[in-house]
C-alpha positions in Angstrom: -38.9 12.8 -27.2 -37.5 10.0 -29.0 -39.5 6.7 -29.6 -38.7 3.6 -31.9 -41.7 1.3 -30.8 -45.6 2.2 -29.5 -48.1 -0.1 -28.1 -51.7 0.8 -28.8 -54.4 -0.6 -26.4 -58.3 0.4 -26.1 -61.3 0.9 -23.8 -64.8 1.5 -25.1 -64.1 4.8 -24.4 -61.0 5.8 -24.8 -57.4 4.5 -26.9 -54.2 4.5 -24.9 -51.0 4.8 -27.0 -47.7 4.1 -25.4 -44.4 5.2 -26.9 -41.8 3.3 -25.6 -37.7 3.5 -26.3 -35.9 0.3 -27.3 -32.1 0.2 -26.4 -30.3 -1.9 -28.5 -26.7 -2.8 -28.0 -24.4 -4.5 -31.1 -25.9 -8.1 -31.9 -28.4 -8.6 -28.9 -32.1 -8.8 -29.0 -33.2 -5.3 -28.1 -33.5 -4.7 -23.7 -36.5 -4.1 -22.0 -38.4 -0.5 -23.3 -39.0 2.3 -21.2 -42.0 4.3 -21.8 -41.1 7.6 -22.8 -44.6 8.9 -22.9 -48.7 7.7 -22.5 -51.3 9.4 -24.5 -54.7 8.7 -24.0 -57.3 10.0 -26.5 -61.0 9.8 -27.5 -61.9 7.3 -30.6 -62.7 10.4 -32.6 -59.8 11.9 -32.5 -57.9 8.5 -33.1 -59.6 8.3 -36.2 -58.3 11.8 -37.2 -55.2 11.2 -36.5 -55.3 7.8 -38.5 -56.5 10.1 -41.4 -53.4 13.2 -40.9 -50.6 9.8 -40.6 -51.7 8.3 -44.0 -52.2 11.3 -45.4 -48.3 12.5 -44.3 -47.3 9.6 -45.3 -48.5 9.3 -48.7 -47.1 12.4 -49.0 -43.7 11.6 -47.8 -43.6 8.3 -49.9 -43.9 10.5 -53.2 -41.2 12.3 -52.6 -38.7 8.6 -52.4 -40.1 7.4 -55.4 -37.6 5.3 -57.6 -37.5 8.4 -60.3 -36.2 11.2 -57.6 -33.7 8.9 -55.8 -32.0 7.9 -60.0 -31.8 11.5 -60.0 -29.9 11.8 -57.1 -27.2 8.6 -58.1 -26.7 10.0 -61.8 -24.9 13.2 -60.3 -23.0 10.9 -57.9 -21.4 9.6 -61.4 -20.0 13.2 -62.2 -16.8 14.1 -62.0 -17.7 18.0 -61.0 
């Protein structure tokens, strides 16, 4: 399932998270979404999943650092 934009909305009991698909076309602003899928979820298991993302992504972002991607352009360079 393929989603490039999520609206998240709350109860006091529960978070609602809707994933939503943006068509874009050339130059134009992007059309109307269409919601792709709804997930509802407890505020417990919101906050673990806050906790698993950042902890992904933390992980992800250290392997773009500046260092790795210089490492990548220098062999770019040669002529083998």
């Amino acid at each position: 399932m393929w989603s490039n934009f999520a609206v998240a909305r709350h109860s006091p009991y529960e978070f609602t998270l809707d994933f939503i698909r943006l068509d874009f076309s050339g130059k134009q602003s992007p059309r109307r979404g269409v919601v792709v899928k709804r997930v509802n979820m407890s505020p417990q298991f919101v906050e673990q999943l806050i906790s698993a993302l950042s902890d992904n992504m933390s992980k992800f972002a250290s392997n773009l650092a500046p260092s790795s991607l210089e490492s990548l352009d220098d062999h770019d360079d040669d002529p083998d």
